[in-house]
N, C-alpha and C positions, 0 to 999 in steps of 0.2 A: 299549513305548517311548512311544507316542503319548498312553497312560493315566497314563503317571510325567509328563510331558507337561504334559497336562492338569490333573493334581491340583499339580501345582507353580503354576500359573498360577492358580488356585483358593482355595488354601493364600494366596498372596503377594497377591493380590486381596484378603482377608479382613483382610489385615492392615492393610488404607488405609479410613480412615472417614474417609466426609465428617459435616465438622462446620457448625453454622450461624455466620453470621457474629460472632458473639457472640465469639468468641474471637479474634478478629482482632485488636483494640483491646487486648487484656488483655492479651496473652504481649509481655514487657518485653525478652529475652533470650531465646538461642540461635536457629534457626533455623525458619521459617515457611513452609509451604505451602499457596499461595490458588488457587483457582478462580472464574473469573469466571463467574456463571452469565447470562452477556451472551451474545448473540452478533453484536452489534451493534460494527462496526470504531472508530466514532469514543470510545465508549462506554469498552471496552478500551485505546484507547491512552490514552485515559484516565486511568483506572488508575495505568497505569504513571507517567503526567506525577505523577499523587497520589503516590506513595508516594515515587518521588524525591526533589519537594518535603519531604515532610511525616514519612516516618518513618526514626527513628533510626535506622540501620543498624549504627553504632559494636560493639555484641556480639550484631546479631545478620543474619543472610542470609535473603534472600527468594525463594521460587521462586513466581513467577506463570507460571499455566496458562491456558491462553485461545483459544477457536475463535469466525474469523465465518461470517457469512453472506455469501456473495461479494462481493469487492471488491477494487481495487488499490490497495496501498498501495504508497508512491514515498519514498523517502529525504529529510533535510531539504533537500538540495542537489541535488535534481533537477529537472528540467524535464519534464511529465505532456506536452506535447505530442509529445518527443520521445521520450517512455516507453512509451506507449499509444495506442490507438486509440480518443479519446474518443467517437467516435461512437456505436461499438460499445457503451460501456460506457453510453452514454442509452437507447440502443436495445431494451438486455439491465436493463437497470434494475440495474448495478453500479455499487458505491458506489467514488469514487476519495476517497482518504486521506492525507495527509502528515504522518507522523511525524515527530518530532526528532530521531533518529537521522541518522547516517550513512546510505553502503551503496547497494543498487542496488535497481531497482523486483520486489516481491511479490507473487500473485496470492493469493488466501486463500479458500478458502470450508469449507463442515463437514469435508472430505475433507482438510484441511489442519490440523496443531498449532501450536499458537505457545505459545514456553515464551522466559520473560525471569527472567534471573537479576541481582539485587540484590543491592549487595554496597559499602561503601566503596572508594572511588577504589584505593587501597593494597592491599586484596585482591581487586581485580577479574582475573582470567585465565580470559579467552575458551577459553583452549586447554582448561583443567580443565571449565571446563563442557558442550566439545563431547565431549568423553573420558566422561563420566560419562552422555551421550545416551547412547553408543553401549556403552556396558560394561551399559546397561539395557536395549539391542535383544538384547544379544550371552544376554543372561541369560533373554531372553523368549524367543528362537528364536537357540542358538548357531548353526546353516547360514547366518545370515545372514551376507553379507560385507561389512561396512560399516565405514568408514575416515573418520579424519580428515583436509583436507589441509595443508598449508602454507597454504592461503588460508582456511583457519576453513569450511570445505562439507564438508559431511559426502555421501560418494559409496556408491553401492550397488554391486558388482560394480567396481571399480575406473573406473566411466566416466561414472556418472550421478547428479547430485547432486538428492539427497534434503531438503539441509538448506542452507541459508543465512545468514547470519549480521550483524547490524552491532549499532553500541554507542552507546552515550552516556557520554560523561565530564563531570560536573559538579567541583564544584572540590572536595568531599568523599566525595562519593557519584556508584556508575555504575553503570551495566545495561548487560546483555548478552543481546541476544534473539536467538532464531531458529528458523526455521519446520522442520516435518516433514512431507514429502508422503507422504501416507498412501494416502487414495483422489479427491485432488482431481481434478478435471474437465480436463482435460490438452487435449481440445479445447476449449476455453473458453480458459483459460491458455495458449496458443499463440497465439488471435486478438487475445486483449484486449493482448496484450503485446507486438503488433508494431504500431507506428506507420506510419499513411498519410500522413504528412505529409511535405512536397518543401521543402524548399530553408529546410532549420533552420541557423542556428548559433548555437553556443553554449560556452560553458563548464560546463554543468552538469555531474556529475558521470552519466557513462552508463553504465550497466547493461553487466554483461559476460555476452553468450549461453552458455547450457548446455543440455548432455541432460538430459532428466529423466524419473524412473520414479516412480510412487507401488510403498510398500511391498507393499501389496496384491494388486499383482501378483505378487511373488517369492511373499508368502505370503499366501494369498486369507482365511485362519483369521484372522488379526488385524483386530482392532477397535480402534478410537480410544479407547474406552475401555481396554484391554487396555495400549496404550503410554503412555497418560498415569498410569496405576496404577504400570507397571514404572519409569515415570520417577521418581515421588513416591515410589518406594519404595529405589528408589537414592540420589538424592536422601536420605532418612529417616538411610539407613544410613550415608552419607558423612558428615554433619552430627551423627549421634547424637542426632536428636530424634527424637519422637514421630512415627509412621505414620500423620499424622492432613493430612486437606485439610479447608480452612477453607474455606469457601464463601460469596464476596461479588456484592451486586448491586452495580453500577457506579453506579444514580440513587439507592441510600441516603445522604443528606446525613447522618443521625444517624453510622453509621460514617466516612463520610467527606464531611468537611465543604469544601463550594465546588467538590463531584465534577462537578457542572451546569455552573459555566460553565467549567472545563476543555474539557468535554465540544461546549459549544455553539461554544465558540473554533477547535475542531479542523474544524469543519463549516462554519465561512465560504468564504466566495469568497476574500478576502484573505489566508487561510491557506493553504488550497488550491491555489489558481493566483497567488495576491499575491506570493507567496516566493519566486518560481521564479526566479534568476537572469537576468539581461539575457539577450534572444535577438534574433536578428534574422532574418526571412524574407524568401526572395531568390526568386521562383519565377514560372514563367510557365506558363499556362494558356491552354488553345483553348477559344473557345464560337462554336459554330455557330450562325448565323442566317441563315434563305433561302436562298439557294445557295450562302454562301461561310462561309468558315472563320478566323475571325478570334482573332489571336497577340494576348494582354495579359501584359504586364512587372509585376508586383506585388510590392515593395521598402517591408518596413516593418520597425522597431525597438519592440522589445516591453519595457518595464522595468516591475517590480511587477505582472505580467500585462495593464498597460494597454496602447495602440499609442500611441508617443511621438512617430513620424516615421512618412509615410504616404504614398509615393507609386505613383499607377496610371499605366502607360503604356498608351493608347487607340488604335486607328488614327485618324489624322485625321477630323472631320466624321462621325466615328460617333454620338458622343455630346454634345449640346452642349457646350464646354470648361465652360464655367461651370459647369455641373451635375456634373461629374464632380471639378469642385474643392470643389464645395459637399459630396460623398461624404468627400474625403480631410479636408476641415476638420472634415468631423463625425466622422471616425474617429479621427480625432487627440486624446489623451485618455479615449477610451472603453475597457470591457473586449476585450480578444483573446478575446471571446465571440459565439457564434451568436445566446445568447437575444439581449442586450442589440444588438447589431448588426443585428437582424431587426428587432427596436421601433426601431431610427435610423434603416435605409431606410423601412421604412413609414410611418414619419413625415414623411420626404423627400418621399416619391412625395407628399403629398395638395397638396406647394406646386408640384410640376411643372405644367408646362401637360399640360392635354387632349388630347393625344394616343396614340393606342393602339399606333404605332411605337413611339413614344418610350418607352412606357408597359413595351413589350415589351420592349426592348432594357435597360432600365433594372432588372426585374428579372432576366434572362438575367446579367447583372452583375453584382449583389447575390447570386443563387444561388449565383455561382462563386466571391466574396470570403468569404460564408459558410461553404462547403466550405474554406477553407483554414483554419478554426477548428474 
C-alpha cells in the first residue's frame, strides 16, 4: 500500500514541469500556472497587484503559487497595532505586510503555502477553489480529514484550521487567496499574532482566533513541494490545461513591466501603518522613580498612522508643565512610531535645562510613551 502510495505521488509529480518564465507572457488563453520563485512577502503580493492590474483574464484563469520568508501579513482594513506584536516582529527581524485584500491578519513563513486564484469578477467562487484545495489533499493522502467550512477555512480533523481565506473584487477581475499550514513555526505564529497593546479602539476589521495544526503533523511524509505539485496538478485537470508551472521572478521588469514600484509602494510606512483606520488609545501606565510609584493617563487619536490629538496626564510638579506640553505639541502630527518618536525626545532633551533629575524623569517618560508604540 505504501509502495502504490508512493509510485502514485511519483507518477503525478512527473507530470508537473516547471517551466521558465518565458511562457508566461505568450499563452493568450485557457488557464495558467505560476510560481513565484520569491520568497520575498512584499515581492509576491506584488505579483498578484500585477496581474490583476495588467492581465486579461476574459478566457483565461490564473493559479499563483507563492511561499515567504516569515512575516505578517494583515488585511487592507486592519489595524497592525491591534494585530500583532510589533515589537516582537523588529526584534525577530519579521517582515509586517499589507495586502489589498480583505480578511484577518496571516503569519507566513516557508512552512506555509499561499495559492491565489484569478479569475473574472463573474467567475470568481471562493467555495470551488477551497473544494479543489482539498480534493488535492484528499488525492495526495485520502486519511486526511480535511473540510470546508461555511466561513471559506479549510479545517483538519474537524477543529483546526489549516487554511484561510479572503479576496479582492475589482470591477472586472478578482482573486481569491489563501494560505496552507504545512510545517510553519506555530510558536512564532502564536507570539507575533497576539497584541501587547492596552487601551485600542477602533473600527478595524479584527481578526477572528483559531486552532491551528500544520499538515505535517497528521502526516510527517509531506513536503511543500509534494502539495504544491498535487495542487497544480488538480488544478491542470479541472481547467484542462497543460501540467506545466511557469516559473516567474517578481523584479523581471522585461516580464513584467512597473513589477518595482508595485513592489516598492507595498514597503512604505504610509502603506503599511498609513492605511490603518482611525484608532484611538486610552491607557494608563505606572513608572517608578525613587520610592514612589507614579499613575500617568495617556489619551491619543491616531489617523493615517499619525498621532492627531495628544494628551498626557502627569502628577503635579513632577514634570515641568511646560516641558510636558512641549512633548504633547511635538507628538501631535508625528508618526505612532518608536523610531520617529525616539529622534523627537532626543531632540527635546538637548533644549531641556541641565539637570540630571529632570534629565531622568524625562526619559523614564519618553521610555514608557515609546512602549505604547
Amino acid at each position: 500500500m505504501v509502495l502504490q502510495s508512493s509510485l502514485k505521488n511519483c507518477l503525478q509529480r512527473s507530470c508537473i514541469l516547471r517551466m521558465p518564465k518565458a511562457g508566461f507572457r505568450s499563452t493568450t488563453s485557457g488557464g495558467l500556472i505560476i510560481q513565484s520563485i520569491s520568497n520575498d512577502v512584499y515581492q509576491n503580493l506584488a505579483v498578484e497587484d500585477w496581474i490583476h492590474d495588467h492581465m486579461n483574464l476574459e478566457n483565461r484563469q490564473v493559479l499563483f503559487l507563492w511561499r515567504n520568508c516569515p512575516a505578517v501579513v494583515i488585511g487592507r482594513h486592519q489595524n497592525p497595532w491591534q494585530e500583532c506584536n510589533l515589537r516582537l516582529l523588529r526584534q525577530k527581524n519579521i517582515k509586517l505586510a499589507r495586502r489589498r485584500s480583505g480578511g484577518g491578519t496571516v503569519y507566513h513563513d516557508l512552512g506555509n503555502i499561499n495559492l491565489t486564484f484569478f479569475t473574472t469578477r463573474k467567475k470568481y467562487e471562493r467555495m470551488e477553489n477551497l473544494r479543489l484545495v482539498v480534493k488535492a489533499l484528499k488525492a495526495l493522502r485520502p486519511q486526511l480529514d480535511v473540510r470546508v467550512t461555511d466561513r471559506y477555512d479549510i479545517l483538519l480533523d474537524g477543529q483546526y484550521k489549516i487554511s484561510g481565506t479572503a479576496a479582492k473584487l475589482g470591477r472586472t477581475t478578482a482573486y481569491h487567496h489563501c494560505t496552507l499550514l504545512c510545517n510553519a513555526d506555530k510558536f512564532v505564529l502564536s507570539s507575533v499574532l497576539k497584541s501587547p497593546y492596552k487601551g485600542l479602539k477602533s473600527n478595524a476589521t479584527p481578526s477572528v482566533p483559531a486552532s491551528v495544526k500544520n499538515l505535517f503533523e497528521e502526516d510527517p511524509s509531506l513536503t511543500c513541494e509534494m502539495l504544491l505539485d498535487a495542487i497544480a496538478e488538480e488544478y491542470a485537470t479541472q481547467h484542462q490545461i497543460d501540467h506545466r508551472i511557469t516559473l516567474i521572478n517578481p523584479a523581471d521588469e522585461t516580464a513584467l513591466p512597473g513589477i518595482n514600484n508595485k513592489t516598492k509602494e507595498l514597503q512604505t510606512w504610509d502603506w503599511v501603518y498609513g492605511k490603518t483606520p482611525k484608532f484611538s488609545v486610552s491607557t494608563c501606565f505606572n513608572m517608578v522613580y525613587k520610592d514612589s510609584v507614579l499613575d500617568v493617563k495617556v489619551d491619543m487619536d491616531v489617523k493615517h498612522g499619525r498621532i492627531e490629538v495628544c494628551n498626557i496626564d502627569l502628577p503635579e510638579q513632577w514634570l515641568p508643565p511646560a516641558l510636558c506640553s512641549e512633548l504633547m505639541k511635538s507628538l501631535t502630527g508625528s508618526k505612532f512610531c518608536p523610531n520617529e518618536t525616539t529622534t523627537l525626545v532626543t531632540t527635546l532633551l538637548r533644549v531641556c535645562p541641565q539637570d540630571d533629575e529632570l534629565h531622568s524623569k524625562w526619559n523614564l517618560l519618553c521610555e514608557n510613551m515609546i512602549m505604547l508604540m
